[in-house]
C-alpha positions in Angstrom: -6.9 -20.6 12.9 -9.3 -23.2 11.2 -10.2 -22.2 7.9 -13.1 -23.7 5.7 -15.0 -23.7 2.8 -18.7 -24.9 2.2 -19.5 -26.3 -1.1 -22.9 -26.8 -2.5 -24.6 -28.8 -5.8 -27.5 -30.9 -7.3 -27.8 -33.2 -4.5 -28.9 -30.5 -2.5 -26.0 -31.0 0.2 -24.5 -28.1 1.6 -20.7 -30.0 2.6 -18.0 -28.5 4.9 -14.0 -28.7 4.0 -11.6 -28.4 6.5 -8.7 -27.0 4.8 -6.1 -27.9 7.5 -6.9 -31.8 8.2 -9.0 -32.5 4.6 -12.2 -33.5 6.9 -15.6 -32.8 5.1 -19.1 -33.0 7.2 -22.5 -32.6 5.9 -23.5 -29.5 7.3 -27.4 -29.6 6.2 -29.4 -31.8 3.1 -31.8 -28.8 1.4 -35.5 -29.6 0.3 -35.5 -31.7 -2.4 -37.4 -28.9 -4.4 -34.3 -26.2 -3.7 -31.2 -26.7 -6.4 -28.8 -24.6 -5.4 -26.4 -22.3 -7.4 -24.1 -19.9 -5.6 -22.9 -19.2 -2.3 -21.2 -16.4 -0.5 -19.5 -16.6 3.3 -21.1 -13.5 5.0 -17.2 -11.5 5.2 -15.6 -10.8 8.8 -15.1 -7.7 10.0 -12.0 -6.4 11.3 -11.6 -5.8 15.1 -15.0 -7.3 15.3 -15.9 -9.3 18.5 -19.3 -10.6 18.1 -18.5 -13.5 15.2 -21.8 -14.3 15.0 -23.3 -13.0 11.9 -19.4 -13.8 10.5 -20.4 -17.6 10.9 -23.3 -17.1 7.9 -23.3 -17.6 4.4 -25.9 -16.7 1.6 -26.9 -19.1 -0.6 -29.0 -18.9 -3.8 -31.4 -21.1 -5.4 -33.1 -21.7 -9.1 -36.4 -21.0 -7.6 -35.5 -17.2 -7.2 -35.1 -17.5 -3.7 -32.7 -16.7 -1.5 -31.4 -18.4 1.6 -29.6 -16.9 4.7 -28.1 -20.1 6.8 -25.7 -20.3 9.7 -22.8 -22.6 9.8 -24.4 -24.9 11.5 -27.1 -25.3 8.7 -29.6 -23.8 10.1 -31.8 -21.6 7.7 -32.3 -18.1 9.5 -34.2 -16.7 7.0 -35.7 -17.4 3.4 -36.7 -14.5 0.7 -38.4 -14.7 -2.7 -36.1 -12.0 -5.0 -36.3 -12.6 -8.2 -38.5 -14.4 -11.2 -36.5 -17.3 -12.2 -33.5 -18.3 -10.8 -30.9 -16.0 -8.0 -27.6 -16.5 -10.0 -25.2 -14.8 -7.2 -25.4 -13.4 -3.9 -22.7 -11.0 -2.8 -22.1 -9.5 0.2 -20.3 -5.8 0.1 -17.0 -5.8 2.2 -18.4 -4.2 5.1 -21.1 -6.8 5.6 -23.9 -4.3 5.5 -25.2 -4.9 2.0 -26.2 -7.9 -0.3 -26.3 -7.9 -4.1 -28.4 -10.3 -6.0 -28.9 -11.1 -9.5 -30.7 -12.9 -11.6 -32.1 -14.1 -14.6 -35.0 -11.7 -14.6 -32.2 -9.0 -15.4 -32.8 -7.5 -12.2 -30.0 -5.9 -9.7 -31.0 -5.8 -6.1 -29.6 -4.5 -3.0 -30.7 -5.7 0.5 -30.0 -5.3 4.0 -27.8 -7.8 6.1 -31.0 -9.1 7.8 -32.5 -10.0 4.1 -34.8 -6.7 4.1 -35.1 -4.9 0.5 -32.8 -1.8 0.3 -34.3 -0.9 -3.8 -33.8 -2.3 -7.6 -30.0 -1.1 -8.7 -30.8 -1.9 -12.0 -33.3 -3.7 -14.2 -31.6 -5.2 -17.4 -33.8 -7.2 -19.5 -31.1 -9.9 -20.0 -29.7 -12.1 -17.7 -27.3 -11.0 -15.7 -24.6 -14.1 -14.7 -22.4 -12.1 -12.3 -21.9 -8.9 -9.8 -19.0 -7.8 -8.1 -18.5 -4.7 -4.9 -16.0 -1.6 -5.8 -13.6 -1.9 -3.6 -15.0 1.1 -1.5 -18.7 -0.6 -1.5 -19.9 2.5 -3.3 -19.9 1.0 -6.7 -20.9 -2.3 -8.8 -19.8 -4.3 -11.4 -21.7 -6.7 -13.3 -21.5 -8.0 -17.1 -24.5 -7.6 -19.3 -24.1 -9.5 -22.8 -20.8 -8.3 -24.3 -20.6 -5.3 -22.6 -19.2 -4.5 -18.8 -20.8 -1.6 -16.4 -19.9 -0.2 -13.7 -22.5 1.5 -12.1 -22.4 3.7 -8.6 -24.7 3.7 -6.0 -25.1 7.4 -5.4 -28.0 8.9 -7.2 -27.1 11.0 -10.4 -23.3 9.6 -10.8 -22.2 8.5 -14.1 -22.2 4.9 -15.1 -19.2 3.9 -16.9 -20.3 1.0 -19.8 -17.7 -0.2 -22.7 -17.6 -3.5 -24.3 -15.2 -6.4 -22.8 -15.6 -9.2 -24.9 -17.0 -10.6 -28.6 -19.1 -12.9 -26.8 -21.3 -13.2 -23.6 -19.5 -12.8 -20.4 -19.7 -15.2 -17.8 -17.8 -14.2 -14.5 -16.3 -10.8 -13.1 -14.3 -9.9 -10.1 -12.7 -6.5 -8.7 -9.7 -6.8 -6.0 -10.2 -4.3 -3.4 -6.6 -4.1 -3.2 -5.0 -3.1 -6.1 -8.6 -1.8 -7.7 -8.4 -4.2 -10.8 -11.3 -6.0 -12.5 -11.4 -9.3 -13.9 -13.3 -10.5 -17.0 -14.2 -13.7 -18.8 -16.6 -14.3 -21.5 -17.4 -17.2 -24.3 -15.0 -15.5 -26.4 -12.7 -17.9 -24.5 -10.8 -14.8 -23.3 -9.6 -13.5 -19.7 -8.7 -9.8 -19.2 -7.4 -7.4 -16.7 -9.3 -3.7 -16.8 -8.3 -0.3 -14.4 -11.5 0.8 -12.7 -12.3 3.2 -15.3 -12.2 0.7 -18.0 -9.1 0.9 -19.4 -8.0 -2.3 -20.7 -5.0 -3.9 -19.3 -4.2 -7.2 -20.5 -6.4 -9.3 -22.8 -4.9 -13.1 -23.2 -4.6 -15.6 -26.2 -8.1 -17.3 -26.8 -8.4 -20.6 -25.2 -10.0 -23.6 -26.5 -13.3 -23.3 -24.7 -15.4 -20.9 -22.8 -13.6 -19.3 -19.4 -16.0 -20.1 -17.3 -14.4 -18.4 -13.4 -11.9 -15.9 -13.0 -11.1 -15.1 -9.1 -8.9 -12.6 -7.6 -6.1 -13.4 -4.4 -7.1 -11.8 -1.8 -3.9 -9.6 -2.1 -4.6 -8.6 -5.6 -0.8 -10.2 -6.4 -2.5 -13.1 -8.6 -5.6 -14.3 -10.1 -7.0 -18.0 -11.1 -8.6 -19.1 -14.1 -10.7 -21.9 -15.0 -12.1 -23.3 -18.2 -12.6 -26.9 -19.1 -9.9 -29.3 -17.9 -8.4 -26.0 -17.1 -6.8 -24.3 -14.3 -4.5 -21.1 -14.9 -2.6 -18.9 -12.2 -2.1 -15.6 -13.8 0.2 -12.2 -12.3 -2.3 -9.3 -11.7 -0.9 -8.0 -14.8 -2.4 -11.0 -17.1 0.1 -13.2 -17.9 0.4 -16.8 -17.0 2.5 -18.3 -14.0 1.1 -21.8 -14.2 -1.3 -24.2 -16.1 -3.0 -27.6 -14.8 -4.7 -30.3 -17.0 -6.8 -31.5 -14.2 -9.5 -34.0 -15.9 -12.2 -31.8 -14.2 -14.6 -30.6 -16.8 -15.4 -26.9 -16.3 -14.8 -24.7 -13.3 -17.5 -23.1 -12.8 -16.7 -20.8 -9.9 -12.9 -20.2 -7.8 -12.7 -19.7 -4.4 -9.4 -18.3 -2.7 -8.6 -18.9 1.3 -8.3 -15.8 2.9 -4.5 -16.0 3.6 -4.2 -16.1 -0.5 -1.9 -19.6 -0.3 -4.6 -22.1 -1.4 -7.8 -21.9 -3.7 -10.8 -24.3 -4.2 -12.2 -25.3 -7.2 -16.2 -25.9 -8.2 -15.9 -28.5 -11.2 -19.0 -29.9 -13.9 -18.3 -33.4 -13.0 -19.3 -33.0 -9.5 -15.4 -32.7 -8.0 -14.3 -30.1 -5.7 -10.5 -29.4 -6.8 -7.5 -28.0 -4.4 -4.0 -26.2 -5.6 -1.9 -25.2 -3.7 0.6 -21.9 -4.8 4.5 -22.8 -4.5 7.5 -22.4 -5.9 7.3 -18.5 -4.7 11.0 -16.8 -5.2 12.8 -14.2 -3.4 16.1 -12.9 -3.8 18.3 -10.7 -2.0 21.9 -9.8 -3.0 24.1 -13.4 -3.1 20.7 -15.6 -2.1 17.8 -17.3 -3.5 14.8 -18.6 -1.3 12.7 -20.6 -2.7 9.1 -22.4 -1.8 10.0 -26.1 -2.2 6.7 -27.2 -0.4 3.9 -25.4 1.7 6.3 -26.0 4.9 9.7 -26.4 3.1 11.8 -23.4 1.7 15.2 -24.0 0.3 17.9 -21.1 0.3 20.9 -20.8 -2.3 24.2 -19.0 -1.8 24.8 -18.5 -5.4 28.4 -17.0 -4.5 29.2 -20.4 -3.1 26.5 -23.2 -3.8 25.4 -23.7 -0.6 22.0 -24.9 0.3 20.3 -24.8 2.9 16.7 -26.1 3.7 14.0 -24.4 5.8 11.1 -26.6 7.8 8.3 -25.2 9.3 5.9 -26.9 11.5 2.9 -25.0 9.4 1.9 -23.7 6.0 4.0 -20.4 4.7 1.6 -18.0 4.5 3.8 -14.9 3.6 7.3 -14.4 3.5 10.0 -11.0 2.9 13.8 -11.2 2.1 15.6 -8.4 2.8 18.4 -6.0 4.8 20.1 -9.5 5.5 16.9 -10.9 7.0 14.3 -13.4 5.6 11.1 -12.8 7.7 8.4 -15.5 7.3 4.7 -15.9 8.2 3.4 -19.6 8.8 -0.7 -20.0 9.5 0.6 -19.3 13.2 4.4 -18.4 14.0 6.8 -15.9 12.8 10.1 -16.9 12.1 13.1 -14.5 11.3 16.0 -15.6 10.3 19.7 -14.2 9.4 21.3 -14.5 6.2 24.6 -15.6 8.5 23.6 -18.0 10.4 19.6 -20.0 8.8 19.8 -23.2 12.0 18.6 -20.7 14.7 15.7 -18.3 13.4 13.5 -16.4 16.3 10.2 -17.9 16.6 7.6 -16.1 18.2 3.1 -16.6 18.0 1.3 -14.2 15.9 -1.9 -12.9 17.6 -4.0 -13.9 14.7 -2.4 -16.0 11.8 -3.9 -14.0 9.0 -0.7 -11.9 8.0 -1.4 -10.3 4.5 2.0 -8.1 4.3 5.7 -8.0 5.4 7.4 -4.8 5.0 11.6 -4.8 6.2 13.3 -1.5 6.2 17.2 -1.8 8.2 16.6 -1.9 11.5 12.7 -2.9 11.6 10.0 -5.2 10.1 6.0 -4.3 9.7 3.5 -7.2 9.5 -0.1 -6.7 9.1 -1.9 -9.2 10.6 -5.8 -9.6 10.6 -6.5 -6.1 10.9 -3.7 -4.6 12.4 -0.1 -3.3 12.3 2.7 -4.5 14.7 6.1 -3.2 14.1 9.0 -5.7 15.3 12.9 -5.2 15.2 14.7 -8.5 14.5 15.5 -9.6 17.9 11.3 -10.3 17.7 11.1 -7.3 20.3 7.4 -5.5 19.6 8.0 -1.9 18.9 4.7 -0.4 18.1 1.3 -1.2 17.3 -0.1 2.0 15.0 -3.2 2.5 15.3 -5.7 3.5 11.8 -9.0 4.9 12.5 -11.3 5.2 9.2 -9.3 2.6 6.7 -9.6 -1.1 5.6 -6.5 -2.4 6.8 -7.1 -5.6 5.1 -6.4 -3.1 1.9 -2.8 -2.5 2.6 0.2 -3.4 0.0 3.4 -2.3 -0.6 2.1 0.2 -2.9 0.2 2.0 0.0 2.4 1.5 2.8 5.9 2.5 3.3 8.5 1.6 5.9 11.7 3.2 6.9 14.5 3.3 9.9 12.2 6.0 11.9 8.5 6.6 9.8 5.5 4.3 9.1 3.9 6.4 5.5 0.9 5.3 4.5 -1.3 6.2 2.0 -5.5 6.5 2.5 -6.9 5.6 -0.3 -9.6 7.2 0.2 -7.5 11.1 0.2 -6.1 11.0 -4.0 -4.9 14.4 -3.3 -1.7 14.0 -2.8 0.5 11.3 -5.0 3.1 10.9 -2.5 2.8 8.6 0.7 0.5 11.0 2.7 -1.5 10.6 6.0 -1.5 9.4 8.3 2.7 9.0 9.0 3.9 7.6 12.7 7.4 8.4 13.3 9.3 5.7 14.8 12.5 7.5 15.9 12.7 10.3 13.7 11.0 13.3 10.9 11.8 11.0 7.2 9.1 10.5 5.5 10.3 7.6 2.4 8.6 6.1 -1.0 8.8 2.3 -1.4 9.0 -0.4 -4.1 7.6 -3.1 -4.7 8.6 -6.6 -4.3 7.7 -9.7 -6.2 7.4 -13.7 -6.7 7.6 -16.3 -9.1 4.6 -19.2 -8.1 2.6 -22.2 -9.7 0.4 -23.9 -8.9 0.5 -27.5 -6.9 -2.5 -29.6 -7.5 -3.9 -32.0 -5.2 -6.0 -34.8 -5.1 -10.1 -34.0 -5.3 -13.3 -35.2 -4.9 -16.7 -33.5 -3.6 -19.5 -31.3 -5.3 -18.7 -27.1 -5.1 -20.1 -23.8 -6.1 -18.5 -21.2 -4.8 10.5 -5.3 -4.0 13.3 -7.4 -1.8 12.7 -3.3 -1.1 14.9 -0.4 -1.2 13.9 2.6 0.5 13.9 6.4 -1.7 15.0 9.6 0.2 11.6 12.3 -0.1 13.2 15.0 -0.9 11.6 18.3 -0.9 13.3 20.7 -2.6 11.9 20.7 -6.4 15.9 22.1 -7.7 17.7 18.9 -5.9 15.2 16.3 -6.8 15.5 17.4 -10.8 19.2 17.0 -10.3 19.4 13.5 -8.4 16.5 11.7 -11.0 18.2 9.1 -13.5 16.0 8.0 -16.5 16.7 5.4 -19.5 14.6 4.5 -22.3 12.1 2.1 -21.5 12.2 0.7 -25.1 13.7 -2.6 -23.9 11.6 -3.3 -20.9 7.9 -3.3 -22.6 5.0 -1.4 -22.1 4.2 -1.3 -18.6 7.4 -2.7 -16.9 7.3 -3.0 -13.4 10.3 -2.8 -10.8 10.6 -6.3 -8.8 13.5 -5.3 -6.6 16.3 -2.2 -6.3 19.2 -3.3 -3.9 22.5 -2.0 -4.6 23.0 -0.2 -8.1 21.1 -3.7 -9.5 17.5 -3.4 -10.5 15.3 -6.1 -11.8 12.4 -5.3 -14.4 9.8 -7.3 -15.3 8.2 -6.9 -18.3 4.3 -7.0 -19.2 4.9 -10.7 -21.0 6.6 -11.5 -17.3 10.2 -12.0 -18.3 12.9 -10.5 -16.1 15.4 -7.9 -17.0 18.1 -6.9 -15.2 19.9 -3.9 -15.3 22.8 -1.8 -13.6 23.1 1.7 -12.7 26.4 3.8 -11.3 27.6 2.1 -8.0 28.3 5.6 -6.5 25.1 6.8 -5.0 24.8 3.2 -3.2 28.9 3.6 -1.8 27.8 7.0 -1.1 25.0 6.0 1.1 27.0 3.6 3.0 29.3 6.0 4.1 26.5 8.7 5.1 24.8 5.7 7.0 28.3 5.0 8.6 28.7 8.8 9.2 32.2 9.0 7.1 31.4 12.5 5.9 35.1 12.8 4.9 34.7 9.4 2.7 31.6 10.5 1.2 32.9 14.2 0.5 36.1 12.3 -0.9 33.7 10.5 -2.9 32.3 12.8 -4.5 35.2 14.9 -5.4 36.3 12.0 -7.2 33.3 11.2 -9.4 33.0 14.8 -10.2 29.1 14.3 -10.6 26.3 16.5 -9.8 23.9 14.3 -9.1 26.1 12.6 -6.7 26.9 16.1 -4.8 23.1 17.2 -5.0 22.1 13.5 -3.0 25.4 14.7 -0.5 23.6 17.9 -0.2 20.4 16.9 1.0 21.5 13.6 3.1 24.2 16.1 5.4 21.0 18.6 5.3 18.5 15.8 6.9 21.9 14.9 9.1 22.2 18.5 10.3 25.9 18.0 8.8 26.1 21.7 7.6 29.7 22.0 7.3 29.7 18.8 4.6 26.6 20.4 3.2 28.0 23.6 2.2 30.4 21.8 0.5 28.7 20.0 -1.6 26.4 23.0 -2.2 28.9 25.0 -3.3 30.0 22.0 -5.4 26.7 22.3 -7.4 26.9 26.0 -7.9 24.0 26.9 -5.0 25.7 30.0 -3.8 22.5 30.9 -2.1 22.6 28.2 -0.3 25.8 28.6 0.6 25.4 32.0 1.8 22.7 30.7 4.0 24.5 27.9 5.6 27.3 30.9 6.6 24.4 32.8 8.0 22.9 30.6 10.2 26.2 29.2 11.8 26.1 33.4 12.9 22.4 32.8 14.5 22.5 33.4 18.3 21.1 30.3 19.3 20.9 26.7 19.0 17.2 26.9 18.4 17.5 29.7 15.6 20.0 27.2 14.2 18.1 23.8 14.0 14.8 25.9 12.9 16.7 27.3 9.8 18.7 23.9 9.3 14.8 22.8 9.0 14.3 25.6 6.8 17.0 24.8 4.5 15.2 21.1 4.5 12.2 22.8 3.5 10.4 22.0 6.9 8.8 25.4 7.2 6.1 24.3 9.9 8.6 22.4 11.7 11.0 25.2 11.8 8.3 27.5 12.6 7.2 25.4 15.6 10.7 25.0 17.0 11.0 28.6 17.5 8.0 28.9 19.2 8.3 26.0 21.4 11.8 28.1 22.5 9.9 31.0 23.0 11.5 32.8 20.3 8.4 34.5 19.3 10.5 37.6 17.1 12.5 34.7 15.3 9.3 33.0 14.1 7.3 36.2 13.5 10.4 36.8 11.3 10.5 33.7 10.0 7.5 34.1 7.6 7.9 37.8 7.1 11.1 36.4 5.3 8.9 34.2 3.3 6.4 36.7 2.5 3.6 34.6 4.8 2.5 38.2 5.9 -0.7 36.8 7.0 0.6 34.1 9.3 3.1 36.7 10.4 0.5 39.3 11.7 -1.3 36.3 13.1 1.5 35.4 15.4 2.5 39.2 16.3 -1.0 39.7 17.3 -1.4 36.8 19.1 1.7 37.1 21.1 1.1 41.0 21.8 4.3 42.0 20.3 6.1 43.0 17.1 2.6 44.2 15.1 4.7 47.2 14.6 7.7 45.2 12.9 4.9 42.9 10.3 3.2 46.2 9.4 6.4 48.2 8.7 8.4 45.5 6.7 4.8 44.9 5.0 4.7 48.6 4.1 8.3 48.4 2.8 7.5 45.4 0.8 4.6 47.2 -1.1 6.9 50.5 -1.5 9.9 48.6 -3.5 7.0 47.0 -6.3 4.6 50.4 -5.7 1.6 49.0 -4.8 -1.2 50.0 -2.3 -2.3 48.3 0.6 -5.7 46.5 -0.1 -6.0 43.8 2.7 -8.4 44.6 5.1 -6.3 43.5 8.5 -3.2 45.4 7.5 -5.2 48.2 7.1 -7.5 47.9 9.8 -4.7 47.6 11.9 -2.7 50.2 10.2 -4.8 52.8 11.8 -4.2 52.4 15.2 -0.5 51.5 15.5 2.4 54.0 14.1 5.3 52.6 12.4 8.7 54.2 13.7 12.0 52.5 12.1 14.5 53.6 15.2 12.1 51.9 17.6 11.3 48.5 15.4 15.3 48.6 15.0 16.2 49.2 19.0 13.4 46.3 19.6 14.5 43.6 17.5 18.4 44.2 18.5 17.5 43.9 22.1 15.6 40.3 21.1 18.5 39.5 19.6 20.7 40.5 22.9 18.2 38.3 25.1 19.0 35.8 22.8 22.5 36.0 23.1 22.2 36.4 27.0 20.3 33.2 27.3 22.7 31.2 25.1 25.7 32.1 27.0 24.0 31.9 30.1 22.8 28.6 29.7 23.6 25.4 29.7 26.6 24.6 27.8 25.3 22.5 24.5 27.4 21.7 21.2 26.0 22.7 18.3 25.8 20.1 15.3 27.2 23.2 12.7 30.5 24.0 15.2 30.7 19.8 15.4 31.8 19.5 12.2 34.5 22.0 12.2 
């Protein structure tokens, strides 16, 4: 895939950059009476066919006009905004709204065909900068010392603080991970949460910061100042600094696969970096990003090294599960820890992959506004579809991959704090939480010349039951590790830490849950019961407990259970190796797993209409319970008399209006309700034994 950027200046050239090959080509010469100042590439839409808006690009001009021209230079259309000069143009991330601002003070919003939506705000100042929430509902723009972020429904609250000591110059906000950028005359950069809460504020530099530019990722930022270039973490601290001999960078633009950035420089130069040196580890190896088609992997156990070609750029790249999966501008490679001479090689569709996730058996890449799901002979699995969110906006805090489920989080639905909707299963019900993984770049410069303007990752068992996850947590003081540490990469009982000033830290915990989950993985229940036993911990029995649960391994889950002191539990796993069926078994398995709607639904789908009825009058859902008696025709009898019995042992009086209304009509007799149920229970037992002979997974284990 080609990618460009367009560069403009005083000459009143509009110039083209081929990013692949280095060409430039004058795309159009302006009037002599239009200076230009800033530019913005109309953005591409995902899944969208017709390209041809894509292929247009605002451009603004000191005469407080602005310009809407096609790649080809043609201007489609020209409109007078502002008094005094248009200092930015920004397009929203739809592509169905421009901002402009100017040195009138004024904030205006207009259509994509250049048509006046209304005034956002009117200033009185100058106003150097603007910047799109990342859900296109909101602004940001700087307006002397002071930052505001203002939304575009009518009546919302506008949240203003001051950023700086001095007038700020340049603002961004990553729709990714929903961070805002600042840089002011105070010669300071700093990192702010979208409520204003500041982040990181860095070490005054020498002159004015004069750009400050987001990855498209939201994993790094750039800097620039005079003779300056910085790239920064998306935390604040620094990676790399260049000396170029540039003058000021006035404005940073990133490529759209985040592995290169252009700069717009006061002595008429265009400058280019590259990012490389990117690490990734994974147990005994160390890749690293030599060159932008060169990696270089260490055995650290042994010394060996081993060096990696590609016939493209690295765009992306994952280590992991004894795989290192790499995205070039075009191919996939995947390679084996055991064997790096023959990786698999196989096209992407559209060379724009922004994220790699690996779980064991599986690897997800999202590639220009999609999801495919590959296992590591290069075999495509799946291709999930998401209806109603940015897929560009996916990171490995949002999206989650395991053995057998796809979690990802909407972003739009803060509800829930756990990985929520919408969830594929790819073999199986487990829903996991993820961490992150991390790199280590800098920047490579290259030569310039031109006018511009423009966790390795472990997988967590979800656990549902509040009493086991209490007892399997393991905390430590985060004295040592800063003030907002982050984790890089769990594998094994090794974690790595980095902390806010971006130094690593690594630390150990037991080796036992990791042994332990080998063996459940290998199905050595014996082992891992062994295990256990030996340890003598109850954390270690409470992860036992809920792994053999999810396995349907009751006969190792009762004892560890029993280990922990959960005779209930116990108690029930006894009871449900009694239950007449292999239907009422799984269901209550489920139930054990705290899968109420899934155990409900497996009783149904059996026909086991009296099981499930019972199900929730066991839980006290007498509502749901009455709902599925009278929906079936049967057992109203049965929900109203254990409902009545219920009320009787605390004394209270019926006040619900169904029970009563149905109360009225229907006569409660114990013998019959009694006689009814046992003769479900005997058509249960009839249909077992008369059936098809199947092994259950509780009398497997004996």
């Amino acid at each position: 895939m080609q990618q460009c950027i367009a560069t403009i200046a005083d000459d009143h050239q509009i110039l083209k950059w081929n990013l692949l090959n280095s060409e430039t080509t004058l795309v159009v010469k302006l009037q002599d009476d239009t200076y230009p100042i800033n530019l913005h590439w109309f953005p591409k839409n995902n899944g969208n066919k017709k390209q041809s808006q894509s292929e247009m690009f605002v451009l603004t001009s000191s005469d407080g006009k602005f310009h809407l021209i096609s790649k080809f230079g043609r201007v489609e259309k020209t409109v007078e905004a502002h008094s005094g000069a248009v200092i930015a143009g920004r397009w929203n991330y739809e592509g169905t709204a421009l901002l402009t601002v100017g040195e009138d003070g004024y904030i205006k919003m207009w259509s994509k065909s250049g048509m006046l939506r209304s005034t956002v705000a009117q200033t009185g100042s100058p106003v150097y900068s603007v910047a799109w929430g990342p859900d296109s509902e909101k602004i940001l723009y700087p307006l002397g010392k002071q930052l505001i972020i203002k939304p575009l429904q009518p009546n919302s609250k506008v949240i203003q603080w001051k950023a700086h000591d001095g007038v700020i110059l340049n603002v961004d906000w990553n729709s990714v991970n929903d961070r805002i950028l600042s840089a002011g005359e105070d010669c300071k950069y700093k990192v702010w949460d979208s409520y204003g809460l500041p982040l990181y504020s860095s070490a005054p530099h020498e002159y004015p910061i004069t750009a400050v530019s987001w990855a498209p990722d939201g994993e790094l930022f750039a800097v620039g100042s005079f003779h300056t270039l910085r790239l920064c973490d998306k935390t604040g601290w620094s990676y790399s600094l260049e000396k170029p001999n540039t003058g000021s960078i006035f404005n940073i633009a990133w490529s759209v696969d985040g592995t290169q950035m252009a700069g717009a420089c006061g002595n008429g130069q265009v400058i280019f970096a590259h990012v490389v040196e990117q690490h990734w580890e994974w147990k005994n190896f160390e890749v690293t990003l030599v060159k932008r088609r060169a990696m270089q992997v260490r055995n650290v156990t042994n010394d060996a090294v081993d060096l990696l070609e590609f016939r493209d750029r690295v765009i992306k790249a994952s280590l992991n599960y004894g795989h290192l999966v790499v995205s070039t501008s075009l191919q996939c490679y995947v390679f084996s820890t055991k064997n790096w001479n023959t990786p698999l090689i196989f096209d992407l569709r559209e060379g724009t992959v922004t994220l790699i996730l690996q779980s064991e058996r599986h690897f997800l890449l999202v590639d220009g506004g999609s999801l495919f799901l590959y296992s590591y002979e290069g075999r495509l699995i799946s291709t999930p579809k998401v209806s109603g969110m940015r897929i560009d906006n996916l990171n490995s805090q949002t999206v989650s991959l395991s053995n057998d489920t796809i979690a990802i989080k909407d972003k739009g639905d803060e509800k829930y704090p756990s990985c929520n909707t919408p969830v594929w299963n790819v073999a199986g019900p487990l829903s996991v939480c993820h961490l992150c993984g991390s790199a280590a770049p800098r920047l490579q410069l290259e030569g310039y010349s031109g006018v511009m303007c423009r966790c390795p990752t472990e997988n967590l068992m979800y656990m549902r039951e509040s009493n086991l996850l209490s007892l399997i947590l393991y905390s430590r003081e985060n004295s040592e590790y800063s003030k907002t540490p982050q984790i890089v990469s769990f594998v094994g009982n090794r974690v790595t830490i980095r902390r806010s000033d971006g130094s690593l830290v690594h630390t150990n915990i037991s080796p036992y849950p990791a042994i332990l989950q080998d063996y459940v993985t290998s199905s050595k229940w014996d082992d891992a019961v062994r295990l256990c036993r030996f340890v003598k911990e109850e954390s270690l029995w409470s992860c036992l407990a809920a792994m053999a649960v999810a396995s349907k391994e009751m006969t190792t889950a009762e004892v560890a259970y029993a280990a922990i002191g959960e005779i209930d539990k116990v108690q029930y796993i006894n009871l449900i190796k009694d239950l007449p069926s292999k239907e009422s078994r799984l269901a209550h398995i489920q139930l054990v797993s705290g899968n109420f709607q899934e155990a409900e639904a497996s009783l149904l789908q059996a026909g086991l209409v009296y099981q499930a009825i019972q199900l929730n009058i066991d839980s006290y859902n007498w509502e749901r319970a009455l709902d599925l008696a009278v929906k079936h025709k049967t057992h109203v009898d049965t929900v109203l008399a254990y409902r009545q019995k219920y009320l009787d042992n605390f004394r209270k009086k019926e006040t619900n209006k169904r029970f009563l209304q149905y109360a009225e009509g229907i006569e409660v007799d114990w013998e019959k309700i009694k006689a009814k149920i046992e003769m479900e229970l005997s058509k249960e037992r009839e249909r077992t034994v008369s059936g098809p002979t199947v092994r259950s997974s509780i009398s497997s284990q004996a």
